[in-house]
N, C-alpha and C positions, 0 to 999 in steps of 0.2 A: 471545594474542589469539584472540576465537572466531572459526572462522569455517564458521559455521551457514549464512551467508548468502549465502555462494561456491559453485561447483562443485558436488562430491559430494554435499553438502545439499543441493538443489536437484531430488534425480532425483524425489523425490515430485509435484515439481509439473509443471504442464502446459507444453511447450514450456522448461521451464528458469525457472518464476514469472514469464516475458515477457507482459503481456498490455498493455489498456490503463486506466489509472488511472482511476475514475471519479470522484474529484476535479477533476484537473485536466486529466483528457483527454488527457494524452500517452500516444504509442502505443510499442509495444516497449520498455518500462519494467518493470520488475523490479517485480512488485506482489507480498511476500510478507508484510508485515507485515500482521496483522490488527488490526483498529477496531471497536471498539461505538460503531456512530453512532444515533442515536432508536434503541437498542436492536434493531438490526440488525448484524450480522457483516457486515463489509466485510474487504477485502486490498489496503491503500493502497499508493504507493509510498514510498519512506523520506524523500523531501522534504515529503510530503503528513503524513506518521506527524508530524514534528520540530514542521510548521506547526502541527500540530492539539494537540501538548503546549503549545505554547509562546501557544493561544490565538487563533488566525489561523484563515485559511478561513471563519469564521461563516458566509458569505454561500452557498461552497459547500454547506456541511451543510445548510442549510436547503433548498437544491433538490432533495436528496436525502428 
């Protein structure tokens, strides 16, 4: 099982990829997955990443 998205992975990012989701606004969240949203590079959280394959959020992307 990878695990790219634990611990030692993580030194590159800032505070540990803690930051806050601009999805969904939750703070001290793990935002390291990255999104092309209107063709913009974003670093979602992994609940925001699942919504966004599975078609959900619209309303969010659109504010963005």
């Amino acid at each position: 099982m990878s695990k790219a998205h634990r611990g030692k992975g993580l030194v590159e990012h800032v505070k540990g990829g803690r930051a806050t989701c601009p999805l969904c606004k939750r703070t001290g969240i793990k935002v390291i997955y990255e999104q092309d949203i209107n063709e913009k590079k974003f670093t979602v959280c992994k609940q925001c990443k699942t919504a966004l394959a599975k078609g959900k959020l619209q309303e969010a992307v659109a504010a963005l």
